[in-house]
C-alpha positions as CSV (number, residue, x, y, z in Angstrom):
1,X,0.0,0.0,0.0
2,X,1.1,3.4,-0.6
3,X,2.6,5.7,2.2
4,X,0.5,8.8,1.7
5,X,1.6,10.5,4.6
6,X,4.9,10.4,2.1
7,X,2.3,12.4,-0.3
8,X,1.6,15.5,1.5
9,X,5.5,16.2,1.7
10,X,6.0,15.2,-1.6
11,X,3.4,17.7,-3.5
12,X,4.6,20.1,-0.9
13,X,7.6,19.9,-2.9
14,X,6.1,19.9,-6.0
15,X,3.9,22.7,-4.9
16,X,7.4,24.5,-4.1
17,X,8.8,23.6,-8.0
18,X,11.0,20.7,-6.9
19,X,10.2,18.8,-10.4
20,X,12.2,16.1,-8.9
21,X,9.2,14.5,-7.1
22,X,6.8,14.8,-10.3
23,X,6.6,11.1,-11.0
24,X,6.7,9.7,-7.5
25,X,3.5,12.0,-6.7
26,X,2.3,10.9,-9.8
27,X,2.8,6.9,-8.7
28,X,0.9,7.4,-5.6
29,X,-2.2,9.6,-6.8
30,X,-2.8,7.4,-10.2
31,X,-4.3,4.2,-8.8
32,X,-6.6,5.7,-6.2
33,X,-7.7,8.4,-8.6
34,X,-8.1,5.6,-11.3
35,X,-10.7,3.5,-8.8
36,X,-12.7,6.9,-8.4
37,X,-13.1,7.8,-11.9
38,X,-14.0,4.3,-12.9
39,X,-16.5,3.9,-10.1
40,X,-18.0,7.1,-10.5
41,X,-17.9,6.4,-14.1
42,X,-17.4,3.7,-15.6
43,X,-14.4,1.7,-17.4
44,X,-13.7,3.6,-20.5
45,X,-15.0,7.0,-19.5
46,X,-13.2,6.7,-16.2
47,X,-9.9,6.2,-17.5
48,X,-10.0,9.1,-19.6
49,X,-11.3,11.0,-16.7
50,X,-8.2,9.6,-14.4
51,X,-6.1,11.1,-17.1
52,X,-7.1,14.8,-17.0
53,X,-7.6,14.2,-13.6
54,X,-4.2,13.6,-13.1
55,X,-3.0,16.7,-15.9
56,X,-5.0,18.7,-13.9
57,X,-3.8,17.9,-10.3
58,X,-0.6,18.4,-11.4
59,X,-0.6,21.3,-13.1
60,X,-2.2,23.0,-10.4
61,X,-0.3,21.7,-8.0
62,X,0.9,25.2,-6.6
63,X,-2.3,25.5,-5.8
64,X,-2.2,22.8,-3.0
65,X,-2.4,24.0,0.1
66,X,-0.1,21.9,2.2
67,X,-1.6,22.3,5.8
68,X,-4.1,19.7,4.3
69,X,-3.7,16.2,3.3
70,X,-3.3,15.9,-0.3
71,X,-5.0,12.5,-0.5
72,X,-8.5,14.5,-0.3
73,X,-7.6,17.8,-2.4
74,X,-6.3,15.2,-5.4
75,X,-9.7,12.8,-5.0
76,X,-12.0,16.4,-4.5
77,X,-10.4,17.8,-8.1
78,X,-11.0,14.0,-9.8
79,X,-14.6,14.2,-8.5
80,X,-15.3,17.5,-10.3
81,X,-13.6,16.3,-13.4
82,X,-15.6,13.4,-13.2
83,X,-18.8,15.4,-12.6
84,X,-18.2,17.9,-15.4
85,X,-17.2,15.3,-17.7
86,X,-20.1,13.6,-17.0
87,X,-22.5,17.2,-17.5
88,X,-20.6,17.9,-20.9
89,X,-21.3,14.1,-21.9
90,X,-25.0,14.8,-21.4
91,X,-24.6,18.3,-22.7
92,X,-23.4,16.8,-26.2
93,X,-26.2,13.8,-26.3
94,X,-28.3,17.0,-25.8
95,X,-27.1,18.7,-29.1
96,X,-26.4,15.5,-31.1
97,X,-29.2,13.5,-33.3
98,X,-28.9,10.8,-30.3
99,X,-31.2,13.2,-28.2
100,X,-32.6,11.3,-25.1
101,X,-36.5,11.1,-25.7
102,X,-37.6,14.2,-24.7
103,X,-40.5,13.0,-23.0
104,X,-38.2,11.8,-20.5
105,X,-38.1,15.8,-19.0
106,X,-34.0,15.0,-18.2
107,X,-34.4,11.9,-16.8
108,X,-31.3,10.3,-18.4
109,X,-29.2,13.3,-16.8
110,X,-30.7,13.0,-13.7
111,X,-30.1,8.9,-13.3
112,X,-26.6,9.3,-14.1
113,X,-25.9,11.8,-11.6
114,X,-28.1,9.6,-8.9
115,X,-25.6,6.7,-10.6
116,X,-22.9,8.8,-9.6
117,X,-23.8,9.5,-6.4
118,X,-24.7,5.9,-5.5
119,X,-21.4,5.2,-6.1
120,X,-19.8,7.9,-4.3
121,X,-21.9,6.9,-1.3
122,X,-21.4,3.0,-1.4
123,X,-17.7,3.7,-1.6
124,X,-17.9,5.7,1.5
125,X,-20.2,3.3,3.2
126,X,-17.2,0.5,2.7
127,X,-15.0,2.3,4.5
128,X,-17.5,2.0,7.9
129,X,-16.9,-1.0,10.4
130,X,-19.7,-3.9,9.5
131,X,-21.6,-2.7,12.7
132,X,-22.1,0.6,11.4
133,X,-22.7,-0.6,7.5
134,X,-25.3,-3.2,9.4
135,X,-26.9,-0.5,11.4
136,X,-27.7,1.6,8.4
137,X,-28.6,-1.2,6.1
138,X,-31.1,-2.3,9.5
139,X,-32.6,1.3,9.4
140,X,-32.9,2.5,5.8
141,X,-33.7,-0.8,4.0
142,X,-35.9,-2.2,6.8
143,X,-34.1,-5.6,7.8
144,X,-34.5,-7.0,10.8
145,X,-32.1,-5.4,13.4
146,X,-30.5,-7.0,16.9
147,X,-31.7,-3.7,18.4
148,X,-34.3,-1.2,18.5
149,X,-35.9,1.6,19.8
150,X,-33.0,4.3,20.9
151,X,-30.4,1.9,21.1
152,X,-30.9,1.7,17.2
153,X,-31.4,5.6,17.2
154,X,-28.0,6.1,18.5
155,X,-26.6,3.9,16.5
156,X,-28.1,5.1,13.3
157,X,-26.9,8.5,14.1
158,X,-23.5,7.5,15.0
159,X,-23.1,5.6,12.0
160,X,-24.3,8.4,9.6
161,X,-21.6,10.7,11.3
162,X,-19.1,8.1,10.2
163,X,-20.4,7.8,7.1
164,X,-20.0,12.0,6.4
165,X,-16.9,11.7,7.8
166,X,-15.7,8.8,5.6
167,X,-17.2,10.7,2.4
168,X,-15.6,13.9,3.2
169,X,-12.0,12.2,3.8
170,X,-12.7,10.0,0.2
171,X,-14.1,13.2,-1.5
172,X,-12.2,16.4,-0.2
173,X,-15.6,18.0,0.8
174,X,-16.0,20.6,4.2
């Protein structure tokens, strides 16, 4: 596994103009900014969003602010490629002769952003211990739970506070 506590210094680095570093940083960002992209979406549309993920990360890489981990600033600018890839993908079905049947009133759009966000949420909900993904799965699809009443309130809400903290660490969000 990677040592991204070795990240932070190094894009510091690179932040500073040590070019030195470029490919190392480069080594440890691609594969979990590869997983992201295809998750979010998809095989072949996800590598090419890795890619100018990537391009982009680096070249704005003075931009990173190094009191932060870099791990979530790098995954946060992937997850708006991805998302603005996936807007100008609609954006061009929109234009082309392919147009999504308009009776749909953006239906299409709208399912692959849910899509997206599915995804986004079941990686952060992998993250959780099993009690906590087992408490959530108890309470929002109604299966039968080894506790009730408050106990399962409490447990709900520590769970969900887990869960938001697991999706802002995964997705650079405050």
């Amino acid at each position: 596994m990677p040592e991204f506590s070795d990240l932070d210094q190094l894009l510091k680095a690179l932040s500073e103009g040590n070019r030195e570093v470029f490919t190392r940083v480069f080594e440890l960002l691609w594969d979990p900014i590869l997983r992201l992209c295809v998750r979010l979406m998809g095989e072949q549309e996800g590598v090419d969003a890795a890619q100018t993920s990537m391009l982009s990360i680096l070249e704005r890489a003075n931009e990173y602010d190094w009191h932060r981990p870099a791990l979530p600033w790098a995954l946060a600018i992937a997850t708006w490629q991805c998302r603005t890839q996936l807007k100008k993908t609609v954006r061009l079905r929109e234009t082309t002769d392919e147009r999504p049947n308009e009776s749909d009133g953006g239906a299409a759009a709208e399912e692959q952003e849910q899509r997206v966000l599915l995804n986004a949420a079941m990686e952060a909900m992998g993250t959780l211990s099993e009690a906590d993904q087992q408490t959530l799965i108890a309470t929002y699809w109604e299966t039968a739970s080894s506790v009730s009443g408050a106990t399962l309130r409490k447990r709900r809400a520590r769970a969900l506070g887990r869960l938001r903290d697991a999706f802002r660490r995964l997705y650079g969000l405050d």
